[in-house]
C-alpha positions as CSV (number, residue, x, y, z in Angstrom):
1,X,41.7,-6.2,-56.8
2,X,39.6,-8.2,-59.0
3,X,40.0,-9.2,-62.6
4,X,37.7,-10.3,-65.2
5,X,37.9,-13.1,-68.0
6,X,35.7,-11.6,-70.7
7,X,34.6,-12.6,-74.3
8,X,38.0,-10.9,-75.4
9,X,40.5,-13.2,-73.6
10,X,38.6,-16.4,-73.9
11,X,38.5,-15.7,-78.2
12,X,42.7,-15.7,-77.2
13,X,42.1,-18.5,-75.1
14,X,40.1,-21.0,-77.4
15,X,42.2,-19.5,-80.8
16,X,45.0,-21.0,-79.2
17,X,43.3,-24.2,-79.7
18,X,44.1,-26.9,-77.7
19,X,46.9,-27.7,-75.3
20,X,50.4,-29.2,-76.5
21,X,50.8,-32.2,-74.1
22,X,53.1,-31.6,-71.1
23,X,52.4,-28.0,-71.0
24,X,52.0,-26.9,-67.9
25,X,48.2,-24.8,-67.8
26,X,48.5,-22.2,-65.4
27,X,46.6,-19.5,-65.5
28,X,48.4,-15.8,-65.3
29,X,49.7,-14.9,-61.8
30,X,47.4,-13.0,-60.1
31,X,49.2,-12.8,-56.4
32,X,46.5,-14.2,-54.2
33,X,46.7,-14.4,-50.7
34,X,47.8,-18.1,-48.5
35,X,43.8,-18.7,-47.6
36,X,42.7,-17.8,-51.8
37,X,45.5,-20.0,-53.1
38,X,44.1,-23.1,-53.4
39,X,40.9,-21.9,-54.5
40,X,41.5,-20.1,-57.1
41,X,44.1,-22.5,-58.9
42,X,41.3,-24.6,-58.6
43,X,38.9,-22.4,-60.2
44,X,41.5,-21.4,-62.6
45,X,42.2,-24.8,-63.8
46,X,38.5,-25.6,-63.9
47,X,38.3,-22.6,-66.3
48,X,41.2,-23.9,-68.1
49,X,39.8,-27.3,-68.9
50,X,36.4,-25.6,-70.0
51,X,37.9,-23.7,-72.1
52,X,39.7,-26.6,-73.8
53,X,36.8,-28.7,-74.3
54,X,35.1,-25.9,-75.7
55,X,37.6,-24.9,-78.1
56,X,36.8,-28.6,-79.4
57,X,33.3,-27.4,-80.9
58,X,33.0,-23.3,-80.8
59,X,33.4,-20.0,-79.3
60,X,29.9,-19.5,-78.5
61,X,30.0,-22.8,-76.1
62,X,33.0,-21.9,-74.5
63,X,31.5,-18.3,-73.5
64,X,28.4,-20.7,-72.4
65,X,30.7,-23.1,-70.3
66,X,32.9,-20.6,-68.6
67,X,29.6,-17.8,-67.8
68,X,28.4,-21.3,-66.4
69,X,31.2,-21.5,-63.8
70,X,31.4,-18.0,-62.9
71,X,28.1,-18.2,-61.5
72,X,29.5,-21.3,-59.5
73,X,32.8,-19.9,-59.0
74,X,32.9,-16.0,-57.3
75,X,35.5,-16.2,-54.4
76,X,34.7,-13.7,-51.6
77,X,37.3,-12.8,-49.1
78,X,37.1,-15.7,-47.5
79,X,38.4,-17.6,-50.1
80,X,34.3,-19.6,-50.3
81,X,32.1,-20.1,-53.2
82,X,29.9,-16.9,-53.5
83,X,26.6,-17.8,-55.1
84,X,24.6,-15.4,-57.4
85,X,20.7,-16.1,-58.3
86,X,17.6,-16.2,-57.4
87,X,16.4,-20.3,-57.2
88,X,19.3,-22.6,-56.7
89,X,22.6,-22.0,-54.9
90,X,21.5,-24.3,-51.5
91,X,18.1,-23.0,-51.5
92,X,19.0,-19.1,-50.5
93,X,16.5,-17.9,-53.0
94,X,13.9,-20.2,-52.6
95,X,13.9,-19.6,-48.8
96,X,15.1,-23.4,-48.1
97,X,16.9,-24.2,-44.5
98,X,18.2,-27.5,-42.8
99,X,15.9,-30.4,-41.6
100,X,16.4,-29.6,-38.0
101,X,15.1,-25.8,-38.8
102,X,12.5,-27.3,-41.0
103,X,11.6,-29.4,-38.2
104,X,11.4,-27.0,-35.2
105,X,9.3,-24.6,-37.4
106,X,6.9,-26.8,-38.7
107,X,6.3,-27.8,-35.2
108,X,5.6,-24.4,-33.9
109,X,3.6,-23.8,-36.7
110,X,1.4,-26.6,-36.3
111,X,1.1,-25.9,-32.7
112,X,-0.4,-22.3,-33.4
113,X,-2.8,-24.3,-35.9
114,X,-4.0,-26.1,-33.2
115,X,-4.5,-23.5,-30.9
116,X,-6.0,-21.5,-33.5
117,X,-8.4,-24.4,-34.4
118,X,-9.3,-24.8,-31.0
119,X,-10.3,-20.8,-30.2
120,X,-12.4,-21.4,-33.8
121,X,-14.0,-24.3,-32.1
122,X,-14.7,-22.7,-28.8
123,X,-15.7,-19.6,-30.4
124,X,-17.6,-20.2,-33.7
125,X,-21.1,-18.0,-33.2
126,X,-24.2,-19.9,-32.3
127,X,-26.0,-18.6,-35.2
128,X,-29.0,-17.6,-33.3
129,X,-31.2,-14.4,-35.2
130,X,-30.5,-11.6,-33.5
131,X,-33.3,-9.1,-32.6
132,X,-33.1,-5.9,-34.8
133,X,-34.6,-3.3,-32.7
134,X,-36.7,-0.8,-35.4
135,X,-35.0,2.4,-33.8
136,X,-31.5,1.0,-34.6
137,X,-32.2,0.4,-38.0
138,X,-33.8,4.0,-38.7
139,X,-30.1,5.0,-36.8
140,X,-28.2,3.5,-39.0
141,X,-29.4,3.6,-42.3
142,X,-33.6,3.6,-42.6
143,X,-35.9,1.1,-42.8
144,X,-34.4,-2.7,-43.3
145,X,-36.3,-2.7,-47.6
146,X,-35.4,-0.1,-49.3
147,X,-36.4,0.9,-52.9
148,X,-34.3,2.0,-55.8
149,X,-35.9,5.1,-58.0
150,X,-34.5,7.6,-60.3
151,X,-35.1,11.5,-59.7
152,X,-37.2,13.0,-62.8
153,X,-37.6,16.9,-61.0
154,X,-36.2,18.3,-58.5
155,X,-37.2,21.5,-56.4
156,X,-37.8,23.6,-53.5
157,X,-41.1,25.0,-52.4
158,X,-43.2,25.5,-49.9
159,X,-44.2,22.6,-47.8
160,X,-47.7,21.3,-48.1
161,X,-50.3,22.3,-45.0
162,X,-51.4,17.9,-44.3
163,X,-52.9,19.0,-41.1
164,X,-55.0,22.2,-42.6
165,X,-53.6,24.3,-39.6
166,X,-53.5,27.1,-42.6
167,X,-49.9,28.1,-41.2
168,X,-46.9,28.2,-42.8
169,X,-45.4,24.4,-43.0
170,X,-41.8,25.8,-44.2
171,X,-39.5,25.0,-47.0
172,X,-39.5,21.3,-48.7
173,X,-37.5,19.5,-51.1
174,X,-40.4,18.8,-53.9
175,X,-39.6,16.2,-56.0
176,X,-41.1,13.8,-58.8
177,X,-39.5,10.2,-58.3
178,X,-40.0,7.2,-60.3
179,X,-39.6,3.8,-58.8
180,X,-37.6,1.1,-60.6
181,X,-39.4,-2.0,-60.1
182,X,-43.1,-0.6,-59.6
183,X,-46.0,-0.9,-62.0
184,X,-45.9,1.8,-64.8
185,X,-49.8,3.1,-63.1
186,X,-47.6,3.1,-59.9
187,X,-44.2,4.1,-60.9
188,X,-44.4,7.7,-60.6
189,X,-44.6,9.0,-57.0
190,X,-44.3,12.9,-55.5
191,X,-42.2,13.7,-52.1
192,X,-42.2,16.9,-50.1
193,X,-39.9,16.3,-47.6
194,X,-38.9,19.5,-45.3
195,X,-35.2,20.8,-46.3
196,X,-32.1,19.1,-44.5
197,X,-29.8,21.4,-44.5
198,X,-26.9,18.8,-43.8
199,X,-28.2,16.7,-46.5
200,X,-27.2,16.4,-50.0
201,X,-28.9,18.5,-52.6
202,X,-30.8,16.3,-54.9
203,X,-30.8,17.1,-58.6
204,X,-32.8,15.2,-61.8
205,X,-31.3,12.1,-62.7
206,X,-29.6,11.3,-59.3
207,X,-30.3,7.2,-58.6
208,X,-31.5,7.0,-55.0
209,X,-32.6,4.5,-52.1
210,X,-36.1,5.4,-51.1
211,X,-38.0,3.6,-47.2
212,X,-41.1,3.8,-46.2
213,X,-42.7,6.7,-43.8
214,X,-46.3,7.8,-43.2
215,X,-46.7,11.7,-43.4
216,X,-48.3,13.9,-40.2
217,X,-51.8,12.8,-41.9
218,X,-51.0,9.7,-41.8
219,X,-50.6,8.5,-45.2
220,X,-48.0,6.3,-46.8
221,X,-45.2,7.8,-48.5
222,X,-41.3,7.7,-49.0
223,X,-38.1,9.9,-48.2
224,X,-34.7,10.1,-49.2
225,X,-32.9,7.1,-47.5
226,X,-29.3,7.4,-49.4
227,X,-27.9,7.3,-53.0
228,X,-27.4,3.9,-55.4
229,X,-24.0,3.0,-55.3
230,X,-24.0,-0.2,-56.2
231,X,-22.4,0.0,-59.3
232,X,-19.8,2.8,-58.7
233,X,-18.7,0.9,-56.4
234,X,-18.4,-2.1,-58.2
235,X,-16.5,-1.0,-60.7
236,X,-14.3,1.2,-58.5
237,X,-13.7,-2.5,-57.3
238,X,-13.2,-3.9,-60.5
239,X,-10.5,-1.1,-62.0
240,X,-8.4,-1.7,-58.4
241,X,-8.3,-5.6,-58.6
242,X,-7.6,-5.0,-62.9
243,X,-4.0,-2.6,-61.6
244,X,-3.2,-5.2,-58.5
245,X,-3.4,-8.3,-61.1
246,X,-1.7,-6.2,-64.2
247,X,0.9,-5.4,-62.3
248,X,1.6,-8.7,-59.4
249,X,0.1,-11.1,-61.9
250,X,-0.9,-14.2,-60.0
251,X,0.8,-12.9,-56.8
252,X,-1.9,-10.5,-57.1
253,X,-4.7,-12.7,-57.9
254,X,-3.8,-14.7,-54.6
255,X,-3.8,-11.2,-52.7
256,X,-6.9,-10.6,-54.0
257,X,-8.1,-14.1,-53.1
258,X,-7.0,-13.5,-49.5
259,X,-9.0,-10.2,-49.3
260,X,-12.0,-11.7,-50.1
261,X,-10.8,-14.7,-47.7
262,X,-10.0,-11.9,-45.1
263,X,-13.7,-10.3,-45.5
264,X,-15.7,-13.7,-44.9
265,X,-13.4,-14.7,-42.0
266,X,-14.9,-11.6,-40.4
267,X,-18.0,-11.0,-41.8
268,X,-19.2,-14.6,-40.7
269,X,-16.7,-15.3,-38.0
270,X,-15.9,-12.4,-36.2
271,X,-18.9,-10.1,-35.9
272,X,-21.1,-12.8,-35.3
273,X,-19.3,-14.1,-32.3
274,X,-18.6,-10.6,-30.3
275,X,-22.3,-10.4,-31.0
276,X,-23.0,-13.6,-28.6
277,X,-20.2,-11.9,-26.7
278,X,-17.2,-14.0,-27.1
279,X,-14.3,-12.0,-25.4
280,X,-13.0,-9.5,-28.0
281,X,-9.3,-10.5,-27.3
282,X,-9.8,-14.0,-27.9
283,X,-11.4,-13.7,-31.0
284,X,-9.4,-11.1,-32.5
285,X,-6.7,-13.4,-32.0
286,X,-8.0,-16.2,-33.4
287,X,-9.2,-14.1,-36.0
288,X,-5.5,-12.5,-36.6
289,X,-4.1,-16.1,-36.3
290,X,-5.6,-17.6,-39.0
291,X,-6.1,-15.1,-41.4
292,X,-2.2,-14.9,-41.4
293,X,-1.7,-18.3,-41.6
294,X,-3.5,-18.5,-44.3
295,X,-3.1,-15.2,-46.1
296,X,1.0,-15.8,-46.0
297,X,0.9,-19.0,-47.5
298,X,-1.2,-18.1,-50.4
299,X,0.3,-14.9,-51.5
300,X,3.9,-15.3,-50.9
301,X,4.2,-19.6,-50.9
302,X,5.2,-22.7,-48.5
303,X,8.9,-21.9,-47.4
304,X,11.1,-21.8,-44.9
305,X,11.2,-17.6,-45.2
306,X,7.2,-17.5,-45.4
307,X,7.4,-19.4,-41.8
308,X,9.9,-17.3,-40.8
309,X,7.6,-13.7,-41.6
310,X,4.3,-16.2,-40.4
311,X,5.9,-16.7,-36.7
312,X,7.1,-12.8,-36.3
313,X,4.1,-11.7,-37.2
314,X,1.8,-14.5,-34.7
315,X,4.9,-12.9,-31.9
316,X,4.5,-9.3,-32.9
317,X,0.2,-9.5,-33.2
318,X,0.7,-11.5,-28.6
319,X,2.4,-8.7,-28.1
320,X,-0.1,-6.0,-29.5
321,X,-2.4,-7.6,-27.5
322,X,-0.3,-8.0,-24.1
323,X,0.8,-4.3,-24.9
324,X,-2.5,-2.9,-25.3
325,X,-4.5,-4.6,-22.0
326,X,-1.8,-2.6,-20.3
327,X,-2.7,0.9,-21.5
328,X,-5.9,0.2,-21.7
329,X,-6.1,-0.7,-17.7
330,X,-3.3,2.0,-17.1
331,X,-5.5,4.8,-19.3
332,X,-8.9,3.6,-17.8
333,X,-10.3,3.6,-21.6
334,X,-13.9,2.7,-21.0
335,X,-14.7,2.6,-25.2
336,X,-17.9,4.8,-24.7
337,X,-16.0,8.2,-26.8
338,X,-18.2,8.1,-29.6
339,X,-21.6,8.0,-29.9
340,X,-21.3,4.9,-31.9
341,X,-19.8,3.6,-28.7
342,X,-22.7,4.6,-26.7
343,X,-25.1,3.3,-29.4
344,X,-23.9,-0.2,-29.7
345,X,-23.8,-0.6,-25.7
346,X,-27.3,0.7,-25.5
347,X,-28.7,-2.1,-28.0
348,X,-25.7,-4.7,-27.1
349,X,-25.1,-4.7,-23.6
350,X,-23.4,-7.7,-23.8
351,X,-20.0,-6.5,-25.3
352,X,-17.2,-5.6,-23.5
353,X,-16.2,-2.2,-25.1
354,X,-12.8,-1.8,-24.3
355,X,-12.1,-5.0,-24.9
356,X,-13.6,-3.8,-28.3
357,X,-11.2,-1.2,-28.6
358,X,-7.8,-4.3,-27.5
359,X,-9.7,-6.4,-30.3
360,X,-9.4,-3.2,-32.8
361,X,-5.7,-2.7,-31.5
362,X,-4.8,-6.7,-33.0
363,X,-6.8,-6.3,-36.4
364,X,-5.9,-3.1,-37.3
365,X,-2.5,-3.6,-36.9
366,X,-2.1,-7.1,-38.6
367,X,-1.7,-5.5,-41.6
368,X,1.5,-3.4,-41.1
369,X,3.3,-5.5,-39.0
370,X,2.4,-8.4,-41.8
371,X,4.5,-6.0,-44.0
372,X,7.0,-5.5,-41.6
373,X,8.0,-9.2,-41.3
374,X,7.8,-10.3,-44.9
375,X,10.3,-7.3,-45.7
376,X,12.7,-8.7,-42.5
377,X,12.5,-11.9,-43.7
378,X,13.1,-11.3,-47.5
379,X,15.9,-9.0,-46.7
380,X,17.6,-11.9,-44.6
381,X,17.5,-14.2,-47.5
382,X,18.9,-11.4,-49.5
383,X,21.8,-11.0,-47.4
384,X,22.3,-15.5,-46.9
385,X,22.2,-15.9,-50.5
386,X,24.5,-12.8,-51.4
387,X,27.1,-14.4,-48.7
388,X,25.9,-18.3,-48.3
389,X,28.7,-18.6,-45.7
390,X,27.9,-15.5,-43.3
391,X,27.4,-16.2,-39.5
392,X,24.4,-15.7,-37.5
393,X,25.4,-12.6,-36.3
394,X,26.3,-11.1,-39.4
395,X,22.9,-12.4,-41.1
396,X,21.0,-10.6,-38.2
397,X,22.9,-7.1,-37.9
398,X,22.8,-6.8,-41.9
399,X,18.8,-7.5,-41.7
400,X,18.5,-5.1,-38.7
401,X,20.3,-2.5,-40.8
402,X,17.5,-3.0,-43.5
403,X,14.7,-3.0,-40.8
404,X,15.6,0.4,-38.9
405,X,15.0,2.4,-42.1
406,X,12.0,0.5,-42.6
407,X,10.5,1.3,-39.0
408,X,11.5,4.8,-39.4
409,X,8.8,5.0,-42.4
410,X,6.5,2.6,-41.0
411,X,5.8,4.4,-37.6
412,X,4.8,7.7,-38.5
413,X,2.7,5.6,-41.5
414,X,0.8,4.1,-38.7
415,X,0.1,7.7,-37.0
416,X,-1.2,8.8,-40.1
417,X,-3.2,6.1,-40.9
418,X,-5.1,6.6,-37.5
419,X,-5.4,10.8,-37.7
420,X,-6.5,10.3,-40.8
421,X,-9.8,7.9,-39.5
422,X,-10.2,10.3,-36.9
423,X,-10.5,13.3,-38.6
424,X,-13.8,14.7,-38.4
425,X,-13.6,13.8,-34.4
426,X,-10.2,15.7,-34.6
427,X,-11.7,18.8,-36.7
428,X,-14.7,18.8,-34.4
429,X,-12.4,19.2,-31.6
430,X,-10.2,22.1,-33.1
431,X,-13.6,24.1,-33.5
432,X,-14.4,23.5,-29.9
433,X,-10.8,25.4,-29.2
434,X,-9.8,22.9,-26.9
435,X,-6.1,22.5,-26.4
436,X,-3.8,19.7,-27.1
437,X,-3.1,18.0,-23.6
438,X,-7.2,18.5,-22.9
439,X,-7.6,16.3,-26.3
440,X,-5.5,13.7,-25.4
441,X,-7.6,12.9,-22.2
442,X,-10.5,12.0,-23.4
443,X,-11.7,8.6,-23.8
444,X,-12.2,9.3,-27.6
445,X,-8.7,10.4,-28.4
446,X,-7.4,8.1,-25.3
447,X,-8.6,5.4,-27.1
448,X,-6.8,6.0,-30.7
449,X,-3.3,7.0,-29.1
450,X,-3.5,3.5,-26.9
451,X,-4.4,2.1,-30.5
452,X,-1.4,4.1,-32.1
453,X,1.2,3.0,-29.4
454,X,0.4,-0.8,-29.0
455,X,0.7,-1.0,-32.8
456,X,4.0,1.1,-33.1
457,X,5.3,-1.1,-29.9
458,X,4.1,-4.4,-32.2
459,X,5.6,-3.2,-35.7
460,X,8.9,-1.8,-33.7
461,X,9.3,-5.5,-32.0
462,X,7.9,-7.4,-35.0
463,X,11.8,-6.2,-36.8
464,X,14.2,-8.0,-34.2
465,X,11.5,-10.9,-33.9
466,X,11.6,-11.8,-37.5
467,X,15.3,-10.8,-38.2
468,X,16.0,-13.2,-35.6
469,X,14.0,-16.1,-36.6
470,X,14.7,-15.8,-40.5
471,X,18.6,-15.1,-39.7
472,X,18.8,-18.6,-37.2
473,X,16.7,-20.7,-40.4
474,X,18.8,-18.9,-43.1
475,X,22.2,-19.6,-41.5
476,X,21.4,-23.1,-41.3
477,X,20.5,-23.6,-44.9
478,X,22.3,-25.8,-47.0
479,X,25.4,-24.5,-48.4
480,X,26.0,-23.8,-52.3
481,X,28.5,-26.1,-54.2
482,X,32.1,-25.8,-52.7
483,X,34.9,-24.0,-55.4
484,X,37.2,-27.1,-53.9
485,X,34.7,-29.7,-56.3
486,X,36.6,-31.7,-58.9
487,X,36.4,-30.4,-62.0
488,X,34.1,-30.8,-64.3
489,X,34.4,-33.7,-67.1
490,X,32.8,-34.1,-70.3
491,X,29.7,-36.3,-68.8
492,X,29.0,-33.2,-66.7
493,X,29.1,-30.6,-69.0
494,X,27.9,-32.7,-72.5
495,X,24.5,-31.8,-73.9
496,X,23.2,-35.2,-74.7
497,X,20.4,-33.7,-77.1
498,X,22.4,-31.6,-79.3
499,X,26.2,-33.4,-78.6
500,X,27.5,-29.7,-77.7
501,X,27.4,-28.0,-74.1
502,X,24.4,-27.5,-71.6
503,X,23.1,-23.7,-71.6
504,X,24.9,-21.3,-69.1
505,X,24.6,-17.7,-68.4
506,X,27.5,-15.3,-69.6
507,X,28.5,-14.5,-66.1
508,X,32.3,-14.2,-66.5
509,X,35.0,-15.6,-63.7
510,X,35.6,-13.3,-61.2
511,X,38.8,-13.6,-59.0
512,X,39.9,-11.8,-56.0
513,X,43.2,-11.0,-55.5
């Protein structure tokens, strides 16, 4: 049963004014058990002699000096001190631990620096030019200069006879363009171009990307290479990173920081160095390894719970990897599914393509599992600084509660996250009428469940891995004050600016019984 000193009884209290010498100042019986005894006459008396100084200046500083040792002075049912906050209490809240723990995980953090500074080393891309054969580039997106214009007419007409055959040439797309950063005698330029009829239709006023082509007579003129987006994209950009800040504030800005972090890691890292045909595993995972390294620290801080989610996650991504050389082998993926596959053997023979597909399997599920383990963590803290005194084993079931639900959301997440990439390939294949088990052998589909299952077995494992780790650093951190402290005298709770009482919160004494 627990009772409650409000504002009500401590008016009664501190109208009493102060106590007649010799009285004896105990507090109303409240029939504790033998092992709460001792602490709550303890806390009672502390409350006690609060309340008498404070009657010595005013109400409103006795409320302050008695909500100040509720907060220290919550008994759970083990007769301890039961802390309640978010910074202080032993460092609970601000994801503190002991030396040794400090100690052990700065070491094996330091030793995943190094390795991961070493696969940088080994790994960093020569920097040679790479050849660009001209039939990939008019495969992936036209010619390499490209030239912005605006449409002024748009149309459909008969196509012009350029080789004066005299028969019919078929239906064109006739447009009148002009180009945005040609002379005005230049600027405005005609294309007939035949009709695609998986193209977009072009209207006036559409902003387009024109390359270069030569006509069947030989002459130089342009087509339709792909629409400006530029700037809806940019602001699309933009409006995202304005909600992420508005609403995480600098937590946010550091997110956003580590994005752009994330994209030059493997924009100039990682691309470039399968391209000189690195192994895709190793540099995924050095890739993986310091991204998280660093993305951790900046958005969530240097702490003892940050380390905790850091190693899980560097656990959790080794075991993606280990997971998915398995199927891969078992499955015999070969990578070649798509005709992107094909396409980037053809003009670089020199990557290993299901290695590709491992390296795809560690990135793309960095992200989840990253989730995963600053949730197990943060919910282990939870739990230490709700009960400070809680065992190992009660720290690591009460986070593995936590992280059940969570997998049972996160799993089926991953699934969908995968269908919905593969869509178009998985629409294709419903048209083609081909039945479920037919679509799960091949390579194409092989290769996205292999991707599916090494990430669900990575996120599933990532929850014991971290709820292990942060439950061993948080039941090792350093306890809150003890209810058994001598009570408090008038140097501890004197305000030496104002003469009165230092600011507490309002939290009122709470005593089991």
């Amino acid at each position: 049963m627990t009772s409650r000193i409000g504002p009500q009884k401590l008016l009664i209290a501190t109208e009493r004014g102060p106590r007649p010498p010799g009285r004896d100042a105990t507090p109303a019986p409240c029939h504790p058990t033998a092992g709460h005894r001792s602490s709550l006459d303890q806390a009672a008396d502390q409350a006690i002699l609060l309340i008498h100084l404070a009657s010595q200046n005013s109400l409103a500083t006795a409320h302050r000096a008695v909500g100040r040792l509720g907060s220290r002075a919550t008994l759970g049912p083990m007769g301890h001190g039961h802390h309640h906050g978010g910074g202080g209490g032993g460092g609970a809240g601000t994801g503190e631990t002991s030396r040794p723990a400090t100690i052990v995980m700065a070491v094996a953090v330091a030793l995943f620096l190094l390795l991961t500074g070493a696969g940088v080393v080994l790994l960093w891309p020569s920097g040679d030019a790479h050849e660009t054969p001209e039939d990939l580039r008019g495969l992936v997106g036209g010619s390499g200069q490209l030239v912005d214009a605006t449409i002024e007419r748009a149309g459909r007409g008969p196509c012009p006879d350029l080789a004066g055959t005299g028969a019919p040439q078929g239906t064109c797309d006739q447009i009148d363009v002009v180009l945005d950063d040609a002379p005005e005698a230049e600027a405005r330029v005609h294309l007939d171009t035949l009709v695609d009829p998986t193209g977009p239709v072009l209207k006036a006023g559409d902003e387009v990307r024109l390359a270069a082509t030569t006509n069947i007579a030989g002459q130089a003129t342009y087509y339709v290479a792909d629409f400006q987006r530029s700037a809806p994209i940019g602001w699309i950009a933009f409006l995202a990173a304005a909600v992420v800040v508005a609403v995480a504030r600098w937590r946010g800005l550091a997110a956003l920081a580590g994005l752009v972090l994330s994209y030059l890691v493997i924009v100039r890292f990682t691309l470039p160095s399968l391209l000189d045909g690195h192994p895709p595993v190793a540099v995924a995972l050095t890739t993986g390894a310091a991204l998280v390294i660093v993305l951790l620290y900046l958005a969530h801080g240097v702490s003892a719970r940050t380390t905790a989610a850091l190693l899980g996650t560097l656990a959790s991504m080794a075991l993606a990897g280990a997971f998915g050389a398995l199927a891969i082998r078992f499955a015999h993926i070969t990578g070649l599914g798509s005709d992107e596959d094909v396409m980037l053997k053809a003009f670089a023979g020199q990557l290993s393509l299901p290695g590709l597909v491992l390296a795809s399997v560690i990135i793309g599920s960095l992200g989840l599992i990253n989730d995963m383990t600053i949730t197990q963590a943060a919910a282990v803290w939870e739990v230490s600084e709700a009960a400070p005194h809680a065992s190992l084993r009660h720290l690591y079931r009460s986070g593995m509660r936590v992280g059940r639900d969570h997998i049972a959301s996160s799993v089926y997440t991953l699934v969908l996250a995968y269908a919905g990439a593969a869509l178009p390939t998985l629409l294709l294949f419903t048209l083609a009428d081909r039945s479920s088990a037919d679509l799960a052998g091949t390579d194409l589909v092989g290769a996205e469940i292999v991707r599916t299952a090494a990430g669900t077995v990575a996120l599933v494992a990532s929850v014991p891995l971290t709820t292990a780790i942060a439950a061993l650093a948080a039941s090792r951190r350093p306890l809150p004050p003890s209810p058994e402290s001598p009570p408090p005298t008038d140097a501890d709770t004197a305000d030496p600016a104002g003469g009165g009482y230092l600011d507490a919160d309002t939290q009122p004494l709470t005593r089991h019984r």
